[in-house]
N, C-alpha and C positions, 0 to 999 in steps of 0.2 A: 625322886628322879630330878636333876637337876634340869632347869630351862635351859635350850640353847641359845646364844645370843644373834639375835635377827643382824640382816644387813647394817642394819642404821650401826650398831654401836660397836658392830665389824671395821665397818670404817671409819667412826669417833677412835677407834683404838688406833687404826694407820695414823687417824691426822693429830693422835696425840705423841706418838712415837716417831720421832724424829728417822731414826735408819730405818725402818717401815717405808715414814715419808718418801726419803731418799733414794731406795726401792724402786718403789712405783714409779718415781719421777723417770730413773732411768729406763727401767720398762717400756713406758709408755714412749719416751723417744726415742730407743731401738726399732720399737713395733712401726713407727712414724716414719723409719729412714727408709726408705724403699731400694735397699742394696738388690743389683743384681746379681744372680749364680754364680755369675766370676768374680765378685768380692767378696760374695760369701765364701769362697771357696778359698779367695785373698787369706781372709780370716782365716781360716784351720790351715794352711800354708803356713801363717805367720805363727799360730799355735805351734808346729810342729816342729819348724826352725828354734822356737825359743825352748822347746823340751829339749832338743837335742843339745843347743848351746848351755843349758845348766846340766845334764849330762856329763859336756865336755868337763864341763867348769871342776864337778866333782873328780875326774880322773886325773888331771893336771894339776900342778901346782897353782895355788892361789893365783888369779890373773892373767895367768900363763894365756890363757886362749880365750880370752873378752874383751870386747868393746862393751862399754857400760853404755855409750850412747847409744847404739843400737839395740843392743836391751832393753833400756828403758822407750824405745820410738817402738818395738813391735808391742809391748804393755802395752802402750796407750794406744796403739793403732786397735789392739784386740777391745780393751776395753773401751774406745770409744765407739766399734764396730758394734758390739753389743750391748750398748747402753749404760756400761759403767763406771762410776766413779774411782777415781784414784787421786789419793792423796799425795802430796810432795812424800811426805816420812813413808809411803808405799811403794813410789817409785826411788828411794834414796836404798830401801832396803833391795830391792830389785834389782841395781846396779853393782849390788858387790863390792861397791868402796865403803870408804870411809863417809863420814856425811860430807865432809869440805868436799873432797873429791867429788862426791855426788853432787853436791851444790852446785860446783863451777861447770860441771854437765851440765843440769837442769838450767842455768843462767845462761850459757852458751847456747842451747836449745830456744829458749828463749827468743832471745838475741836475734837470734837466724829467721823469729818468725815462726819457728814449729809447734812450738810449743805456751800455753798462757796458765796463769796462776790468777787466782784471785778467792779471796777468802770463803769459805764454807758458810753460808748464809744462816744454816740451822745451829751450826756452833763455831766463832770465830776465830779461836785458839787452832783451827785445823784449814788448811791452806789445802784447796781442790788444784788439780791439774789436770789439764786436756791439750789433744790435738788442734791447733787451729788448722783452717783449708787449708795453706800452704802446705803445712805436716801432713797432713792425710794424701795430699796429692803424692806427696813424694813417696810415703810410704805405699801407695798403692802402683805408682811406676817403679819402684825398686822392687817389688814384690813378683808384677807382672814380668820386670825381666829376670827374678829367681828361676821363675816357675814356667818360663817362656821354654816351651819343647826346642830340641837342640835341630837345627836346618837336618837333610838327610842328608849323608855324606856322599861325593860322589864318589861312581864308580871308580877301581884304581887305575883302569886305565885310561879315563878321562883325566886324570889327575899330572898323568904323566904327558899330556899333548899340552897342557897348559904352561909345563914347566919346560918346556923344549922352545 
């Protein structure tokens, strides 16, 4: 019968395996962010939005119906929501261009503040990407007015004293 391996070398195996590592690190600051109902809700919103716009993408000609920047802001809003990592070359794939094209996104993003880049601490050759505050705010007011329920309409005969 083989031994099982006890805690201790459970977790000598996370701290020697780098995506393990990077795992848990994200886990742990998911578990750490204390989102409320309505952003968690933000999230599978914004999940939902980006299902349906690759959808789109699939039925249309190439391009035809995407903003890549937007694309790429609900990634990152999702995966910063829930603790994960994303690489430039994951959100370059994500946007559906070309990589220049992708790039001059990501550097425009940038630019505005939304978005920061800075090298992969466990392997350097890979360049992480995240939302900074400003990005997350925006994306969470643009989301809250997606998803903002529509006023009730008024009656139509109210409608018609306003216009007289």
């Amino acid at each position: 019968m083989r031994d099982r391996p006890d805690d201790a070398q459970k977790v000598a195996g996370v701290a020697a395996n780098p995506g393990a590592l990077r795992a848990v690190e994200a886990l742990s600051r998911a578990a750490a962010r204390n989102s409320s109902v309505a952003e968690k809700l933000l999230v599978e919103g914004a999940r939902q939005l980006l299902q349906a716009r690759l959808k789109m993408a699939r039925i249309a000609p190439p391009g035809l119906l995407r903003d890549s920047a937007w694309d790429m802001m609900l990634e990152l809003f999702i995966s910063a929501e829930e603790g994960g990592i994303l690489y430039v070359k994951q959100l370059m794939l994500a946007s559906g261009e070309s990589s220049t094209a992708a790039m001059r996104r990501i550097d425009r993003l940038e630019e505005a503040g939304f978005l920061e880049r800075f090298p992969d601490p466990l392997d350097r050759r890979r360049v992480i990407v995240r939302l900074q505050e400003r990005g997350r705010s925006a994306m969470l007011a643009m989301l809250e007015h997606v998803f903002e329920p529509d006023p009730p309409a008024a009656p139509v005969g109210e409608r018609r004293q306003d216009t007289e």
